[in-house]
C-alpha positions in Angstrom: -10.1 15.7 -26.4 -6.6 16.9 -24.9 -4.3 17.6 -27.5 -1.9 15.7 -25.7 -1.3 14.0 -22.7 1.7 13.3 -20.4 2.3 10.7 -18.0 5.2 10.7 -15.2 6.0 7.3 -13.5 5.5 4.2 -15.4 6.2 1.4 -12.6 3.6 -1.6 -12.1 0.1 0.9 -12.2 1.4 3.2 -14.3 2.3 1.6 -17.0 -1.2 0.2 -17.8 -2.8 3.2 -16.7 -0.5 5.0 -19.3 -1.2 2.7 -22.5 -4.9 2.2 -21.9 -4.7 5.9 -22.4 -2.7 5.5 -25.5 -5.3 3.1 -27.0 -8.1 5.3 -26.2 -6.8 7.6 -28.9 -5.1 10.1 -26.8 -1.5 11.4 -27.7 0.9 10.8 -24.9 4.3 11.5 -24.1 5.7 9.7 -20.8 9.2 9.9 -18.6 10.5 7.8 -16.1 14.0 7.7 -14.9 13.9 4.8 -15.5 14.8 3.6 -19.1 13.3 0.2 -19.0 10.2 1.0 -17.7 9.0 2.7 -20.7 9.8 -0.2 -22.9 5.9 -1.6 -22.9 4.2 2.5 -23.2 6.5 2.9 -26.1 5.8 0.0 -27.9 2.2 0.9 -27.6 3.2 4.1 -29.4 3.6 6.5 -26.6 6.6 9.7 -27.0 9.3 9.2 -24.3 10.6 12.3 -23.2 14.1 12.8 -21.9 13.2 15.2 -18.3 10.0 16.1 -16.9 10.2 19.6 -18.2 9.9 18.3 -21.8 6.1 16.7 -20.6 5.7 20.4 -19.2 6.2 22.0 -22.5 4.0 19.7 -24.6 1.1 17.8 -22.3 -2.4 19.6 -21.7 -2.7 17.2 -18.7 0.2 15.7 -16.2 -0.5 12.5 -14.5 1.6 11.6 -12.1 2.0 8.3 -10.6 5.5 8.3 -8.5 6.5 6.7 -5.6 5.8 9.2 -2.8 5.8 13.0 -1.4 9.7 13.6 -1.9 9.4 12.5 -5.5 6.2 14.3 -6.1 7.6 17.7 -4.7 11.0 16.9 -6.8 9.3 16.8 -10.1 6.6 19.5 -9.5 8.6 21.7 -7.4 12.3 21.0 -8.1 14.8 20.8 -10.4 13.0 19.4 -12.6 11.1 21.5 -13.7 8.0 20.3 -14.5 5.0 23.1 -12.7 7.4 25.8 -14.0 7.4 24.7 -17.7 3.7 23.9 -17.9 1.2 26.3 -19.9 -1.4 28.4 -18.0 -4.5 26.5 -18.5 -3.0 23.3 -18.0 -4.0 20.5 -15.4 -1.9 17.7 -13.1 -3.5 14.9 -11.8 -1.4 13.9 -8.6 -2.5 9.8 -8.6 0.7 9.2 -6.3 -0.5 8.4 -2.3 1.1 11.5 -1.0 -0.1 13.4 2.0 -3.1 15.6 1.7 -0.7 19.0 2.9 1.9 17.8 0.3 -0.7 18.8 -2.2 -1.8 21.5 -0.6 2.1 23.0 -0.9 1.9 21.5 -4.7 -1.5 24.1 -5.2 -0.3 27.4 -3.9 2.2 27.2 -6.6 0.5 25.8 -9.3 -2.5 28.3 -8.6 0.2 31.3 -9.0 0.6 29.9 -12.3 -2.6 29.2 -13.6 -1.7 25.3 -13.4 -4.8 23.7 -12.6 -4.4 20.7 -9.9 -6.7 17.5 -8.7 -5.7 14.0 -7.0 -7.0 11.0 -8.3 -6.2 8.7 -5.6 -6.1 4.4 -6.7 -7.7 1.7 -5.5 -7.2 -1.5 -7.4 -3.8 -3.4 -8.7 -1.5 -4.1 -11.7 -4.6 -6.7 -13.1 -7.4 -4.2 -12.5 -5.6 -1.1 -14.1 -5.3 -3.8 -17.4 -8.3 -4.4 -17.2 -9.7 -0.3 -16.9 -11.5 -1.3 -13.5 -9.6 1.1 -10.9 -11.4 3.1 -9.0 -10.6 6.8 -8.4 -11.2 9.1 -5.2 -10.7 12.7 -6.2 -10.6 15.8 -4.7 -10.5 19.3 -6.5 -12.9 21.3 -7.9 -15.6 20.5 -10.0 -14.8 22.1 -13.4 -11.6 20.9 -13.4 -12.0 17.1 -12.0 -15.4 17.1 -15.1 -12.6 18.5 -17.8 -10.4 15.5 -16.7 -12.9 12.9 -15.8 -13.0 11.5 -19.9 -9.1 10.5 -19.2 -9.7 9.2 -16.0 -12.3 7.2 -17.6 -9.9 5.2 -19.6 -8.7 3.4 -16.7 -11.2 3.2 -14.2 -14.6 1.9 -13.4 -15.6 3.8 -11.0 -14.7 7.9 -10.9 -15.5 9.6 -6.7 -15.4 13.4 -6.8 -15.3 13.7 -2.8 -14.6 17.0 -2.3 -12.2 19.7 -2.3 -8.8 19.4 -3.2 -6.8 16.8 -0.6 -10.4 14.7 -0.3 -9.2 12.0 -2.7 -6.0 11.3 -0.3 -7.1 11.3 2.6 -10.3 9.1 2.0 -7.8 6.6 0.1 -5.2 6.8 3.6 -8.3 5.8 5.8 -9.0 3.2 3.3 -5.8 1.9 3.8 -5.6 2.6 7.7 -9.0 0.5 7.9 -7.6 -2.2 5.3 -4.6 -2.6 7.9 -6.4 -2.4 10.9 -8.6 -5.3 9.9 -5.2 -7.2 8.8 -3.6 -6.8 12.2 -7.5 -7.9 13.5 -7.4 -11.2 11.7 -3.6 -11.4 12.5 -4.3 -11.1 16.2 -7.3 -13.6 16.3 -5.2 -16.2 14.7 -2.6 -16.4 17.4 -5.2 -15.8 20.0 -7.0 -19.8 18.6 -3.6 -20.8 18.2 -2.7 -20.3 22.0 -6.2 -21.7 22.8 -5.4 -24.5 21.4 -1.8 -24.7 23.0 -3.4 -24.4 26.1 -6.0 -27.1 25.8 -3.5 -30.0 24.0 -1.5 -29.3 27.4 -3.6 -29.0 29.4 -4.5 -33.3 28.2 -1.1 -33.9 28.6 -1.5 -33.3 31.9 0.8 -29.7 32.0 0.1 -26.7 33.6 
């Protein structure tokens, strides 16, 4: 088991995500700039650390559940601080929906320092990551997404190693261009009965 864990981003996934790994025994220390956020982690007996470079200093393993790329590349590559502060040896999971060349940009410099680096992409919700049933696609390589795969465990139901490094993103954005393609389907077929039926209950009346 880690030593220690750290956990960046504590919004509505992240914040179960982070205490079920606190109550699987793991030490963790989490940051958010946001101060309320962290309220329900600490309570569960999770560190809070002041910056994201603190989490560098201390955490074997980084995951990292933030809004998008410009707040991924901002912590990791930015000010900071967080890539340049982490020890060699050390491993991020990116769980953030960011685009697969944003991690791609995030690897070249984590490589140069011995940071090792996988995505752990999310499907499932607020009530599934409570309940540990997310599931993850991940991309990376092997020895690194198996060393990580016990953490990722304490969350999820179902764990997809899918390929190389970027695979976890971009199978979870066609997931989601497929999920929204089938919305605007059932959105379209509605209005399409709808004006059916427009037609016909004129069409009694006696309009054309």
């Amino acid at each position: 088991m880690p030593s220690k864990i750290g956990f960046i981003g504590v919004g509505k996934l992240g914040t179960p995500m982070a205490v079920n790994v606190v109550r699987a025994g793991y030490e963790l220390i989490v940051c958010d700039n946001r101060q309320e956020a962290v309220g329900e982690v600490a309570a569960a007996g999770a560190t809070i650390a002041s910056s994201p470079r603190e989490v560098g200093e201390s955490a074997e393993i980084v995951q990292i559940a933030v809004r998008n790329d410009h707040q991924v590349e901002e912590i990791l590559l930015g000010k900071a601080g967080l890539l340049e502060k982490m020890q060699p040896d050390s491993v991020m999971i990116i769980h953030s929906t960011v685009l697969p060349r944003t991690i791609r940009k995030i690897a070249d410099v984590a490589k140069s320092r011995r940071v090792g680096l996988i995505d752990a992409a999310i499907s499932g919700g607020e009530r599934v990551a409570r309940a540990a049933n997310l599931t993850y696609m991940v991309g990376g390589d092997k020895p690194i997404v198996d060393r990580c795969r016990p953490l990722l465990g304490v969350s999820a139901k179902h764990i997809f190693h899918l390929g190389e490094l970027g695979a976890g993103l971009a199978t979870k954005l066609a997931h989601q261009l497929v999920f929204c393609l089938n919305v605007i389907s059932g959105y379209e077929g509605f209005q399409l009965v709808q004006a059916d039926y427009a037609f016909r209950d004129g069409a009694e009346l006696g309009c054309r």
